[in-house]
C-alpha positions in Angstrom: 0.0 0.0 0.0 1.5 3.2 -0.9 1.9 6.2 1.8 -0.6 8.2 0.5 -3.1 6.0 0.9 -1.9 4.6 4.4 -2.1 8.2 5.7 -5.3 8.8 5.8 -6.8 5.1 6.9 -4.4 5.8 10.1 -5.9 9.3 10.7 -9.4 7.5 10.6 -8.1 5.3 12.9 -6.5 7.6 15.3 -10.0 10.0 15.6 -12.1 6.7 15.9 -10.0 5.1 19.3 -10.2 8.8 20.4 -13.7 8.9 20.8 -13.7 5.1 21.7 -11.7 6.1 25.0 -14.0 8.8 26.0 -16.9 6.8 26.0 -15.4 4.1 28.1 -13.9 7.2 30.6 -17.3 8.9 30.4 -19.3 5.6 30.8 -17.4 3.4 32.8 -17.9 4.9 36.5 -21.2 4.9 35.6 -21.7 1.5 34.7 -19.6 0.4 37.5 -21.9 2.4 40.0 -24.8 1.1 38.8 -23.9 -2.8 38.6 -21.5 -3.3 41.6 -22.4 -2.9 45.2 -20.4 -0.4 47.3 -18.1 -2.5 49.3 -17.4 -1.3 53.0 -14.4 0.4 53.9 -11.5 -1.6 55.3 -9.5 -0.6 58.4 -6.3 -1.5 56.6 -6.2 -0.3 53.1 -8.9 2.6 53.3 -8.0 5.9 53.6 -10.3 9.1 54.4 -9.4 13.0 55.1 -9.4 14.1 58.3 -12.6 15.8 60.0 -11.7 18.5 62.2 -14.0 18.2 65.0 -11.6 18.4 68.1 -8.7 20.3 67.1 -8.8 23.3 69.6 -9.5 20.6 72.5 -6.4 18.7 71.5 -2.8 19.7 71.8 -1.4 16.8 69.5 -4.0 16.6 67.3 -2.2 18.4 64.7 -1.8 15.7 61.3 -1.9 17.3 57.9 -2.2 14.2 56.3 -5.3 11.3 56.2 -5.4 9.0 58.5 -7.5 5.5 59.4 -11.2 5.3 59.2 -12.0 5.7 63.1 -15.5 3.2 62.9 -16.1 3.3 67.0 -14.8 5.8 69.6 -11.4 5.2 71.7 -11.7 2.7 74.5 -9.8 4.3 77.9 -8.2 2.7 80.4 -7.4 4.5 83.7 -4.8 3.7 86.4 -3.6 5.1 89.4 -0.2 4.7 92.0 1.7 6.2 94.7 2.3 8.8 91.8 0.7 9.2 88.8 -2.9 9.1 87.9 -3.1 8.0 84.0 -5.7 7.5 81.4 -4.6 5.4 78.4 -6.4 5.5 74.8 -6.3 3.0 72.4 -6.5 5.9 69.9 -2.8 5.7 69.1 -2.5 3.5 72.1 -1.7 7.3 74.2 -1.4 8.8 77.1 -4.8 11.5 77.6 -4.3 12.8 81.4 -1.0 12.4 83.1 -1.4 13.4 86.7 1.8 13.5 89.2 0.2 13.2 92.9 2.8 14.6 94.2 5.5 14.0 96.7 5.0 12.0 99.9 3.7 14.4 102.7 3.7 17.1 100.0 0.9 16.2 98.0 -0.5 19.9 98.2 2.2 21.6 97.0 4.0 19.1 94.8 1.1 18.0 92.7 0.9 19.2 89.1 -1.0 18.5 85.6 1.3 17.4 82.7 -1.3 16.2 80.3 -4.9 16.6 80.5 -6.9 16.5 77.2 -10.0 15.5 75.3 -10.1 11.6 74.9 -10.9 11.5 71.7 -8.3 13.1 70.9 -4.4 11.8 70.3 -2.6 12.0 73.5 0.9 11.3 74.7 3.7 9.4 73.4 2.4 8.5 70.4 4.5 7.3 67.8 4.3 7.6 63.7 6.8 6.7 61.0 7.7 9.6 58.5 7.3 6.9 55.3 3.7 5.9 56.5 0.5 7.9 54.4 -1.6 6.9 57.9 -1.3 8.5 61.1 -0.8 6.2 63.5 -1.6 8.9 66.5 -5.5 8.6 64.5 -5.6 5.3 64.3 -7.6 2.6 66.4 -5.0 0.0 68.2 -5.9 -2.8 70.1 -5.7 -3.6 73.7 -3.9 -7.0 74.6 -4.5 -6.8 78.2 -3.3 -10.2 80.2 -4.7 -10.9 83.4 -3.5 -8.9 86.2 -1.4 -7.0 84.0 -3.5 -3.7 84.9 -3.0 -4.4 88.6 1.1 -4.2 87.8 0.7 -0.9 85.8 1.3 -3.0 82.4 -0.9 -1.8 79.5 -0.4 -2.6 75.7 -2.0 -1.9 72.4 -1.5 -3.3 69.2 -1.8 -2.4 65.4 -1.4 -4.5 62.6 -1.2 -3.5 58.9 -2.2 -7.0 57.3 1.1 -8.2 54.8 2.8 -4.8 56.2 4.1 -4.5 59.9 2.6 -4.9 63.4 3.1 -2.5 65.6 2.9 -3.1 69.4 3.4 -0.8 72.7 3.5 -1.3 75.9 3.6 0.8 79.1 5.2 -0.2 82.3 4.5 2.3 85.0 6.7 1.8 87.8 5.6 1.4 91.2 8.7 2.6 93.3 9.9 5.6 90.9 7.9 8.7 89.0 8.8 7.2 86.0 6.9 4.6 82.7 8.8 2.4 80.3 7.6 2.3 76.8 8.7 -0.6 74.7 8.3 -0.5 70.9 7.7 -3.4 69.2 8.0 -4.0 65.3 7.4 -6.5 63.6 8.0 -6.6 59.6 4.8 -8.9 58.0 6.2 -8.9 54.5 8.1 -10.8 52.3 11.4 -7.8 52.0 13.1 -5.7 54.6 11.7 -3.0 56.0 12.4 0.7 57.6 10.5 2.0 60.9 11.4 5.9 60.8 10.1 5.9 64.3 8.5 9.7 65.7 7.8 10.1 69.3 5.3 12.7 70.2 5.1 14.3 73.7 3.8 17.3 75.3 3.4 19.6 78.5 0.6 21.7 79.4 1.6 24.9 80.7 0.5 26.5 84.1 0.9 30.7 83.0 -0.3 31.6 86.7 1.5 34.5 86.4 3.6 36.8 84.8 6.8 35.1 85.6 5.3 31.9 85.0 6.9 31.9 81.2 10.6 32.0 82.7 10.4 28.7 84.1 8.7 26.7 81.0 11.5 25.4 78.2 12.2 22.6 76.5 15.3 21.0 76.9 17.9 18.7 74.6 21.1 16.6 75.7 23.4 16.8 73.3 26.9 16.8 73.9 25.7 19.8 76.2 22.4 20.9 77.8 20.4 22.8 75.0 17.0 24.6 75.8 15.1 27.3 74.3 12.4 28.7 76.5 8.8 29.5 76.2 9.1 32.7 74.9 11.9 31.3 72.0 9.8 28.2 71.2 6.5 30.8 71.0 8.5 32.8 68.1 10.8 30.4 66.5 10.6 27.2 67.8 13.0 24.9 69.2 15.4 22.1 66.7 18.3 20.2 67.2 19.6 18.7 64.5 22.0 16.4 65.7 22.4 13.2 68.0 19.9 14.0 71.0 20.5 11.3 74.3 17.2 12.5 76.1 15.0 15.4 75.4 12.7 16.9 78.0 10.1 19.9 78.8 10.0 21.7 82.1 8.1 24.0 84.1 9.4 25.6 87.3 9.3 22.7 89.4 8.6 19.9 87.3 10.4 18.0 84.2 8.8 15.1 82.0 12.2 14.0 80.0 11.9 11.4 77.7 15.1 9.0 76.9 15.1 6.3 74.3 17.7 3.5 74.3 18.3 3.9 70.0 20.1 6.8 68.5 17.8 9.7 68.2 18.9 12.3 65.3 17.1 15.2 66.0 14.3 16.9 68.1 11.9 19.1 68.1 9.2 21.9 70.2 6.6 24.2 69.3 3.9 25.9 71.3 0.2 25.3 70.9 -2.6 26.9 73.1 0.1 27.8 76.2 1.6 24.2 75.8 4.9 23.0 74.7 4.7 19.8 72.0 8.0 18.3 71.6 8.4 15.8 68.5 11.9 13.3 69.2 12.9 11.5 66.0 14.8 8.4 65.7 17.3 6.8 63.8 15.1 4.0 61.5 14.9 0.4 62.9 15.6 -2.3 59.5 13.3 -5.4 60.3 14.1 -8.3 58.1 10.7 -10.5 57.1 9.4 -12.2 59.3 11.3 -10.5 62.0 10.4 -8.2 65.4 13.1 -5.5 66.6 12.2 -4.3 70.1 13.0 -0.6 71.5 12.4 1.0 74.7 12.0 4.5 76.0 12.6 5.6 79.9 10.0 8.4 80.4 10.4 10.8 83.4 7.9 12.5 84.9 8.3 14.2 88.3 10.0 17.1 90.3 13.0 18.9 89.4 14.9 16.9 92.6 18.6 16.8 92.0 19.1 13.4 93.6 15.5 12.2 92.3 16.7 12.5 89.1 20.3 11.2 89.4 18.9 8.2 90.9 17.6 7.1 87.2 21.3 6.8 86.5 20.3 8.6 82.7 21.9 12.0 83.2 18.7 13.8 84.1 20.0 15.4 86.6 22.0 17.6 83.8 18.7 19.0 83.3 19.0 21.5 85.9 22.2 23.0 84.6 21.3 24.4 82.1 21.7 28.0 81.2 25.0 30.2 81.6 25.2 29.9 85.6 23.4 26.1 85.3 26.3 24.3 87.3 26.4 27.4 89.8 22.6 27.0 90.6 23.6 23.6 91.1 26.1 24.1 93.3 24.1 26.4 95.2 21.4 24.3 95.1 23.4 21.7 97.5 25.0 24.6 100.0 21.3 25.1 100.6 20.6 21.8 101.4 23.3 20.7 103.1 22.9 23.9 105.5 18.7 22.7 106.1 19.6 19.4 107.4 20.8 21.1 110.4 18.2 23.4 110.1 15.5 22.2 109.0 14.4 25.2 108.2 15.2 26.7 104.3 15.1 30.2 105.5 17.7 29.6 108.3 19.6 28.3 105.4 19.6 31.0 103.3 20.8 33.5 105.8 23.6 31.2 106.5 25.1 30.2 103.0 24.7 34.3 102.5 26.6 34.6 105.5 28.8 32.2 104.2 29.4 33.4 100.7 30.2 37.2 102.4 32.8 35.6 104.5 34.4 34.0 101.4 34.4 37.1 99.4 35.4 39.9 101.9 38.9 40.0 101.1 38.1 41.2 97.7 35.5 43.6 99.2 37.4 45.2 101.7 40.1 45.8 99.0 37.2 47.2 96.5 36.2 49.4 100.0 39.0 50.8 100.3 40.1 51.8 96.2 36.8 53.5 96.6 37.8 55.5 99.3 41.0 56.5 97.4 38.7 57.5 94.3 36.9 59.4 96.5 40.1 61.3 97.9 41.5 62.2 94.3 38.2 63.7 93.2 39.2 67.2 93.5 42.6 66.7 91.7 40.8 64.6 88.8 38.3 67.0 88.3 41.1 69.9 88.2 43.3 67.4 85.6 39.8 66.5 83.3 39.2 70.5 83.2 43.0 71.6 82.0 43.0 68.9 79.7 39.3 68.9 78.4 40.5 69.8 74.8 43.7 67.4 74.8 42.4 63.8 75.4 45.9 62.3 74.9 47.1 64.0 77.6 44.6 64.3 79.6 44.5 60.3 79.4 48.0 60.3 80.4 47.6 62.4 83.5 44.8 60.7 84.9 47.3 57.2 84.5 49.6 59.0 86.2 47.5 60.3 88.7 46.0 56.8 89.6 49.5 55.5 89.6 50.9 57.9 92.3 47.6 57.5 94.2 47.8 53.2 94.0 44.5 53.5 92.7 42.6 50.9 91.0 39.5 52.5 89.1 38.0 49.0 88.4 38.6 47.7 91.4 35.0 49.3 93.4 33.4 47.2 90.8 35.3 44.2 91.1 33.3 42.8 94.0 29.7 43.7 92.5 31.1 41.9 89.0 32.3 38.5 90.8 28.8 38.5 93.2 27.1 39.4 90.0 27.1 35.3 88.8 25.7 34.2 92.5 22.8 36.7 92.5 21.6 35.5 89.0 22.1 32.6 89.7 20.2 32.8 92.9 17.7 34.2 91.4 16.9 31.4 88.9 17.1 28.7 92.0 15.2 30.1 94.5 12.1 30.1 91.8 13.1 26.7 90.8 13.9 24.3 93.6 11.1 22.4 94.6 12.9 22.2 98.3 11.5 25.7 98.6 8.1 24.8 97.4 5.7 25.0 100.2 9.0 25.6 102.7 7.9 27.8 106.0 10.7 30.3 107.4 9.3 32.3 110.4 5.7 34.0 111.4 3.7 35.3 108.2 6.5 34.0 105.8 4.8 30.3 104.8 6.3 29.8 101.4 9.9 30.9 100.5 9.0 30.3 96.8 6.2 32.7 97.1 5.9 36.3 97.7 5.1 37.2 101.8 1.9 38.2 101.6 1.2 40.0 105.2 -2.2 41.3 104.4 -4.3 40.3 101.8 -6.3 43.1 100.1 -9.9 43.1 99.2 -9.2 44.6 96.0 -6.4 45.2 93.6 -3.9 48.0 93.6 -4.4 49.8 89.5 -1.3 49.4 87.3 0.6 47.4 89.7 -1.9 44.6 90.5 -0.6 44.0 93.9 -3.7 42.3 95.8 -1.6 42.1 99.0 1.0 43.7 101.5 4.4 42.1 100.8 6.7 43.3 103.9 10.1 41.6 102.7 10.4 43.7 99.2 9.6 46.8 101.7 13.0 46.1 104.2 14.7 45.3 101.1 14.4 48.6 99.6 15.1 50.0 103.1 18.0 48.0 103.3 19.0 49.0 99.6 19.2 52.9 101.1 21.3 52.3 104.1 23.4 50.5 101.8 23.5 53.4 99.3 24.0 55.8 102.1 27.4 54.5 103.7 29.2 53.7 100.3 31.7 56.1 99.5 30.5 58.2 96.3 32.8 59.7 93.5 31.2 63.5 93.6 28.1 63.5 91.1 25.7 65.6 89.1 22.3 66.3 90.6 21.1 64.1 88.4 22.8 61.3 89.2 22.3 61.6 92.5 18.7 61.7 92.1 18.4 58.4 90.3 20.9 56.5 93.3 18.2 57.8 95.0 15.6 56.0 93.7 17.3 52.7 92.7 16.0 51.1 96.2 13.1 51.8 95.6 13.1 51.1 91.9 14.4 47.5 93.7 11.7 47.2 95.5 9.2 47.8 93.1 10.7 45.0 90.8 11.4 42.6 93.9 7.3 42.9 95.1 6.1 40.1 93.5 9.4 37.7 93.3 9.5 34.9 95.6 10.2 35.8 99.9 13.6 33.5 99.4 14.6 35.4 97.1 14.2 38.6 98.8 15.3 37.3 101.8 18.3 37.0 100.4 18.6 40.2 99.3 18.1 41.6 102.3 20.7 39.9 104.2 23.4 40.0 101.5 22.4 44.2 101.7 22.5 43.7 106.2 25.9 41.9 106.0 27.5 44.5 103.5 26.5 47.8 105.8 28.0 46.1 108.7 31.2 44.6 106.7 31.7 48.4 105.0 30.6 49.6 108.6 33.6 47.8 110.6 35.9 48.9 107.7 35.1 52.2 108.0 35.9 52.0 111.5 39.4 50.5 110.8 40.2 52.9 108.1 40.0 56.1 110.2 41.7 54.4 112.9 45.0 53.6 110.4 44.5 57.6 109.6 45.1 59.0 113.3 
């Protein structure tokens, strides 16, 4: 057959299996609709879009992608010990409410709300893989309770993807530490080798009772050092590590839920979600051979910010309170305290003496810095004569003050020297006192009741405009007072007016920032300010006597 003819017997061709496929993509739906009954949806293989209906009541309930049909609503399974009080879902096999009791004796003050959500909604700890289309947080598992396993604080649940993988975890809460132990199990159904990209979701609800509440609330990362970002950071940004993470945790002021898996762990991460903190840890993938089950485990911590509580899980948890710049200072501090209240017994008592303590340590350098000050304050009138001859000739007028501080023995930097070296202890104080559950609920003497809490004299009826003071605080009021009679026997270089007005108003400036701050940390204050008049006072003394 010649071309010519060909051409156009191909071109009728071509237009007739055109409309030939239209008709069976037009038709065929319909005729499948009509003649085949719609089968019903499969657990396993049937996926369906996610319908919002609970996603302001739950915290982890954030999956963009589909998830499992959910036929019938989570069953729960609720357990309590010496410390927690927990509510397991089979939705994702979670956690819903995890409760710590609190302390023995303590229960009062020590209690405290880590997780408390919406059942129906994914809770704690649960786990996905990042090559899975189905969110496993969404999806129905199965209880395999044993007998008497509920009575020894074991629950599991168990999902199975039929030719795929099963999936089993199981929680063992422990009855003589705040602590649960979460094994993973995996086992590969099919025929080849497969991956279990294995992500660990966990979260803390946050208790923003106050203003200063936020400083207390950040989550946490062991690295090859203590990372953290705090509330505020994770709010904005967020919080990632990108590298080997040994245990990652989230605390608020007294309280720390850490979580510690025994497989490598290559990153972690925190965001914040209606005033809570949800941390996601990702772990190295697990390769299952067919046929096969690889096992993991996780040590989850949940309980007070103890130093030897959490150094008794042998994990490095303890780490977690050193964190920041001054971290092993706190730390340190942290255990003068102590040691100091087992004789005692009384954290107030205790404060006043490791003050005491760390005024004796540093007077030396004080009573040097005392007495540079004193020069200063001699050479005023020639350094004012030397800074007006020499106003227009910096050069030399640098060179003549040198020279004038070098004839003198006098070291300008050395007045400051003691407030720089003090500087660490105060901040460092001032993050511990807030922190240390020891101090949680700890009575000094009379109205003071609770050295983590402001004094509170009198309570007011009503609340004070602007400020929003609802009580009479008395400690922030001496420590201002205290302030000014410290002021007032330091020797002063001569200043402007101005100047002098605003050393005027630091104390109370002092006291107006120090009104609402815990009474231990005032307390403090007060007798680091006490101990300083009468240390500057005896030197005083012994100065004018060396003068005669």
């Amino acid at each position: 057959m010649s071309l010519d003819k060909q051409e156009p017997q191909m071109s009728r061709n071509y237009w007739l299996a055109m409309v030939l496929s239209l008709i069976i993509l037009i038709g065929y739906p319909y005729l499948i609709q009509k003649t085949v009954k719609k089968a019903p949806l499969q657990e396993d293989d049937t996926f369906v879009q996610q319908i919002a209906t609970s996603d302001e009541a739950s915290l982890l309930s954030g999956a963009k992608g589909p998830f499992l049909e959910q036929p019938l609503p989570p069953t729960l399974l609720r357990y309590e010990n010496e410390d927690y009080e927990i509510q397991f879902s089979t939705l994702g096999g979670t956690v819903t409410q995890l409760v710590y009791k609190g302390e023995l004796n303590q229960h009062n003050s020590t209690r405290t709300v880590f997780y408390d959500q919406d059942p129906n909604s994914p809770g704690l700890f649960g786990l996905s893989l990042s090559n899975e289309k189905a969110d496993l947080t969404h999806t129905l598992f199965k209880v395999q309770q044993r007998q008497d396993d509920a009575q020894r604080g074991i629950f599991e649940f168990m999902y199975e993807k039929p030719g795929e993988y099963r999936i089993t975890k199981r929680f063992q809460v422990s009855a003589q530490e705040p602590t649960i132990n979460l094994t993973i199990q995996m086992e590969n159904l099919s025929d080849y080798e497969k991956h279990f990209p294995v992500e660990l979701q966990y979260a803390l609800q946050a208790e923003l009772t106050d203003r200063f509440s936020k400083q207390y609330i950040a989550a946490v990362a062991q690295t090859d050092t203590i990372e953290s970002g705090s509330y505020m950071k994770v709010r904005k940004k967020g919080f990632m590590v990108m590298k080997e993470v040994f245990w990652a945790g989230l605390v608020k002021k007294y309280f720390a839920l850490i979580i510690k898996p025994n497989w490598k762990a290559i990153a972690d991460e925190a965001k914040e979600k209606n005033d809570a903190l949800i941390g996601t840890l990702k772990m190295e993938p697990v390769s299952v051979g067919p046929g096969r089950i690889a096992a993991k485990e996780v040590l989850i911590y949940a309980g007070p910010q103890r130093h030897e509580t959490l150094k008794r899980e042998g994990a490095g948890f303890e780490k977690i309170m050193s964190r920041g710049f001054f971290g092993p200072l706190k730390v340190f501090l942290l255990q003068g305290l102590k040691f100091f209240n087992r004789y005692t017994h009384n954290y107030g008592w205790a404060i006043i003496i490791l003050t005491l303590l760390i005024k004796v340590v540093f007077a030396p350098i004080t009573s040097i810095s005392f007495k540079s000050q004193k020069k200063m304050q001699a050479i005023q009138p020639k350094l004012k004569s030397i800074q007006e001859r020499y106003k227009d000739n910096p050069e030399k007028l640098q060179k003549e003050t040198m020279e004038l501080f070098k004839k003198h023995r006098v070291n300008p930097m050395a007045g400051c020297l003691p407030m720089l070296i003090q500087m660490p202890i105060l901040l460092a104080m001032f993050r511990i006192l807030p922190e240390a559950i020891e101090l949680n609920g700890a009575p000094f003497i009379w109205w003071i009741k609770d050295l983590s809490q402001p004094d509170q004299l009198i309570h007011f009826s009503f609340t004070i405009p602007v400020l929003g003071w609802t009580a009479l605080n008395v400690l922030p009021i001496l420590m201002a007072a205290s302030q000014f009679g410290f002021q007032k026997i330091m020797p002063q270089a001569s200043t402007s007016n101005e100047q002098a007005k605003v050393f005027a108003l630091m104390p109370i400036f002092f006291g107006f920032i120090c009104y609402n701050m815990p009474s231990g940390l005032v307390l403090y204050w007060i007798v680091q300010n006490a101990l300083s008049i009468v240390h500057h006072t005896v030197i005083h003394r012994d100065t004018k006597t060396e003068e005669k």
